[in-house]
C-alpha positions as a LaTeX table, in Angstrom:
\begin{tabular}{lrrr}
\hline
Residue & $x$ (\AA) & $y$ (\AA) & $z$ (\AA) \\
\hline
Unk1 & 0.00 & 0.00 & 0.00 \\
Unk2 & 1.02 & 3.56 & $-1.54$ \\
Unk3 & $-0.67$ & 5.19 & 1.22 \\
Unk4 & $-4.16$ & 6.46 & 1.75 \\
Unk5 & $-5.96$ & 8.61 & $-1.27$ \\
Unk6 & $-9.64$ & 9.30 & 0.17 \\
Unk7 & $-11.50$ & 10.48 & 2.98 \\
Unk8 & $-12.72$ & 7.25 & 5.42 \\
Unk9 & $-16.11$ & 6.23 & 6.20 \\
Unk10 & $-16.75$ & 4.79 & 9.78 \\
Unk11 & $-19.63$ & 2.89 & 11.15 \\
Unk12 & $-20.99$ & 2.74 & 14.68 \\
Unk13 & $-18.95$ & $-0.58$ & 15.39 \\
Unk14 & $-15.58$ & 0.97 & 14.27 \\
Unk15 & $-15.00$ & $-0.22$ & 11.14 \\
Unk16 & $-13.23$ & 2.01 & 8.57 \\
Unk17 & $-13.61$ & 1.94 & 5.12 \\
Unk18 & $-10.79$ & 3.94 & 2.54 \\
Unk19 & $-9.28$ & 4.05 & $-0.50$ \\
Unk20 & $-5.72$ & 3.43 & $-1.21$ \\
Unk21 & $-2.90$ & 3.64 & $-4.02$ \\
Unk22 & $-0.65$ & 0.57 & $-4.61$ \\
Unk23 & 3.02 & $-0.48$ & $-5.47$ \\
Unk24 & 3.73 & 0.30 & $-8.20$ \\
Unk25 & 0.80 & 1.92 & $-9.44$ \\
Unk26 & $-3.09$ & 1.10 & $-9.07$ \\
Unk27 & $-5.87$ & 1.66 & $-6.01$ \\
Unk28 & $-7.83$ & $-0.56$ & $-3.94$ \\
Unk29 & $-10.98$ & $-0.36$ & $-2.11$ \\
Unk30 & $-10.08$ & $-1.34$ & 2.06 \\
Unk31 & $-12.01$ & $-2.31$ & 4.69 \\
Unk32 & $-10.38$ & $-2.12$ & 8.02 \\
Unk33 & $-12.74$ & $-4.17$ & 10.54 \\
Unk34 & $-11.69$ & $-5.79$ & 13.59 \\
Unk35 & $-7.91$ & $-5.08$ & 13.32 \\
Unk36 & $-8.25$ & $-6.67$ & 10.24 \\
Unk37 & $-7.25$ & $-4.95$ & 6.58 \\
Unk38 & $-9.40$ & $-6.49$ & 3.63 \\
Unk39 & $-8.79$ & $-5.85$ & 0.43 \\
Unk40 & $-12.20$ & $-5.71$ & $-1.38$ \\
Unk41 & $-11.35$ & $-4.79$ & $-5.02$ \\
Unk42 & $-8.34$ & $-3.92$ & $-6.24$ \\
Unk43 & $-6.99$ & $-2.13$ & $-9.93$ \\
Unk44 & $-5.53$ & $-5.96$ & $-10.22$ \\
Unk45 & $-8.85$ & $-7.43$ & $-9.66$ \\
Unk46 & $-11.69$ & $-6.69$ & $-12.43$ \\
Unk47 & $-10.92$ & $-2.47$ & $-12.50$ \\
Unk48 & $-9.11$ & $-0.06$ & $-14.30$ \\
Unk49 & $-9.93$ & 2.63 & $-12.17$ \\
Unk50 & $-10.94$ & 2.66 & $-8.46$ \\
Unk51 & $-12.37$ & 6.00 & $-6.84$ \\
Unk52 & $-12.39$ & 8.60 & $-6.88$ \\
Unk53 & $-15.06$ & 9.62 & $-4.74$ \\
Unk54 & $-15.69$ & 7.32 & $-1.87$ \\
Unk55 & $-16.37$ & 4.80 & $-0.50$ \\
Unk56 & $-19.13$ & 4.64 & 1.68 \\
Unk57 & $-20.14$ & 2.03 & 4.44 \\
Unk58 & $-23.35$ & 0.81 & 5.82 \\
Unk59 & $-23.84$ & $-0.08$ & 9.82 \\
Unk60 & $-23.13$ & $-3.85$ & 8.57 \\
Unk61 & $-20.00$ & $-3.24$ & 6.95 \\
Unk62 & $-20.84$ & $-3.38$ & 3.20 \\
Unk63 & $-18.77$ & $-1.12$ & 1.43 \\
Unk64 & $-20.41$ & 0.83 & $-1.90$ \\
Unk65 & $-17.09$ & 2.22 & $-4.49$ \\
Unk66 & $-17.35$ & 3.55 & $-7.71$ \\
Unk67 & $-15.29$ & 2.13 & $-10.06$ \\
Unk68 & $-14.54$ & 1.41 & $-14.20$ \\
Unk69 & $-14.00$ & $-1.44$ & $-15.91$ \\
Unk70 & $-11.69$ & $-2.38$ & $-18.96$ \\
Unk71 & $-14.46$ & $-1.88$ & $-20.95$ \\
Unk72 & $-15.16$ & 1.54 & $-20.34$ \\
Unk73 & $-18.01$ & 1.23 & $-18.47$ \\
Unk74 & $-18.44$ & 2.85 & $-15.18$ \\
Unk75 & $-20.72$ & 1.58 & $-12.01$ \\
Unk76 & $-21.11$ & 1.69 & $-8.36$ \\
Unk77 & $-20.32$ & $-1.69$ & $-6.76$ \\
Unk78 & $-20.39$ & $-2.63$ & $-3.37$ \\
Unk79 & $-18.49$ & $-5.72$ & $-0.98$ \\
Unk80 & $-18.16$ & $-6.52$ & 2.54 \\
Unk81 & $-16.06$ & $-8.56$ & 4.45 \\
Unk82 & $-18.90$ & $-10.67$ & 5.21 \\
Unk83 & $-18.16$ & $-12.70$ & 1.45 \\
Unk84 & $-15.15$ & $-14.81$ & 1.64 \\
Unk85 & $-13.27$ & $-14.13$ & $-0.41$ \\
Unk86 & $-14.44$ & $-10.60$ & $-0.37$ \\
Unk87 & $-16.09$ & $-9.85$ & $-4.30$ \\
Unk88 & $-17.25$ & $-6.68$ & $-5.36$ \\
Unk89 & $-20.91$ & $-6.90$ & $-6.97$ \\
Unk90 & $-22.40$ & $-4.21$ & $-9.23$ \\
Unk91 & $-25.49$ & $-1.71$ & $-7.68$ \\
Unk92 & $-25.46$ & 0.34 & $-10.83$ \\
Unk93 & $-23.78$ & 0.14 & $-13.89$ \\
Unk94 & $-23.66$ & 1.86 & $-17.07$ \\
Unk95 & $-22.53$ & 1.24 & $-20.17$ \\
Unk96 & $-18.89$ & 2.34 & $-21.98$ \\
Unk97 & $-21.29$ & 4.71 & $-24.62$ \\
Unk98 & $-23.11$ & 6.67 & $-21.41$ \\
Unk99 & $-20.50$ & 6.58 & $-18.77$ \\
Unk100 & $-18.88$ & 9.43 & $-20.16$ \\
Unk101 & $-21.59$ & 11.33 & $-20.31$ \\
\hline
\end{tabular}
């Protein structure tokens, strides 16, 4: 980890939710619950592009990101620590012809 590039979210149990840059290059979506660190979606993963506003957690942990994909296209996905492995799943997604818009 780079070091952190966005603002963190907390919940009521503690939890902190963030976005960081990676070695060598790329950004990752974090969860940090129960002195644990969680990687829950990664540039190395399905994204070209993590961030950049966000992310924001619910009271049970589930993190929503925005992110792009190769493809172009652009969505909000969200993940918790609650899946094991942790794996992001789309809330809203648009396609590579509106998502730039």
């Amino acid at each position: 980890m780079a070091g952190i590039t966005s603002h963190p979210d907390i919940n009521d149990a503690g939890a902190l939710s963030f976005y960081a840059g990676l070695k060598p290059a790329g950004s990752g979506a974090y969860l940090f619950e129960q002195r644990r660190l969680v990687a829950l979606a990664d540039t190395g993963m399905l994204f070209k592009n993590i961030g950049p506003l966000g992310p924001t957690m619910n009271q049970h942990g589930a993190v929503a990101f925005r992110a792009d994909l190769p493809t172009g296209a652009s969505g909000i996905f969200s993940s918790s620590r609650a899946r094991s492995p942790p794996s992001p799943r789309p809330v809203i997604s648009l396609p590579a012809s509106t998502a730039s818009r």
